[in-house]
C-alpha positions in Angstrom: 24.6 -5.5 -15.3 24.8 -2.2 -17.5 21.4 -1.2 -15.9 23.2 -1.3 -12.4 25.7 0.4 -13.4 23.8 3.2 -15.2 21.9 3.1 -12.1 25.0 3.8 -9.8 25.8 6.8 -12.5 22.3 8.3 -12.0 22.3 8.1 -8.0 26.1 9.4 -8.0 25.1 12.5 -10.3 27.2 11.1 -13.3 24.2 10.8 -15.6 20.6 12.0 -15.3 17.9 9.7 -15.5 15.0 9.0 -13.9 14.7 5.5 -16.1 18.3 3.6 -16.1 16.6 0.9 -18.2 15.3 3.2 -21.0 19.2 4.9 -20.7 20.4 1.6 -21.8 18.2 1.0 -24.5 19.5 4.5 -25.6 22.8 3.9 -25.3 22.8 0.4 -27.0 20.3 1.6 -29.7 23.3 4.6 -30.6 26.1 2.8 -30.3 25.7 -0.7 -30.7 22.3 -1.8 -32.6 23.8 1.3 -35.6 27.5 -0.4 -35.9 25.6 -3.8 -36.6 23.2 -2.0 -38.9 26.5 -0.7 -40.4 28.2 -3.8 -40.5 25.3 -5.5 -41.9 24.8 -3.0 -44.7 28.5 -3.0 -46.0 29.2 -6.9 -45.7 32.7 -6.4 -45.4 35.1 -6.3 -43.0 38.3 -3.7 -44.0 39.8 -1.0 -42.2 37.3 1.1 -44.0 34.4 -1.0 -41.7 36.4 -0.8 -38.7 37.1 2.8 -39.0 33.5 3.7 -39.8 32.3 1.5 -36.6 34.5 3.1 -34.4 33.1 6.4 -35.1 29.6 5.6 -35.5 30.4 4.2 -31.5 32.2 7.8 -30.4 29.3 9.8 -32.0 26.7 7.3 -30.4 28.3 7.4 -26.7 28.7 11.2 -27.5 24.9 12.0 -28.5 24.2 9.9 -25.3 26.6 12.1 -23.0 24.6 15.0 -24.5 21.4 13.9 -24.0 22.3 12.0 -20.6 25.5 14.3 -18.8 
């Protein structure tokens, strides 16, 4: 589903990508593989956790606008 989508972005000039499947590997890998790295690594779930998840997410879909827009 993401890849169609990703695929709609590329054709409608939103993103740039030759590969929409390898731009979703991207964009999972920096966004949501690193917040369950995250999680894993602190074990705990506190507003400390949530906050630091939320920005490793903005700073992953950032780095991908950047590498992707």
């Amino acid at each position: 589903m993401l890849e169609e989508r990703f695929t709609q972005l590329a054709a409608d000039g939103e993103i740039r990508t030759a590969d929409p499947r390898r731009a979703v590997q991207h964009s999972t890998a920096l966004t949501v593989l690193l917040a369950v790295d995250a999680l894993r690594d602190d074990g705990e779930e506190s507003a400390a956790a949530e906050s630091e998840i939320l920005a490793i997410i903005a700073d992953g879909v950032d780095a991908f606008l950047r590498a992707y827009g």
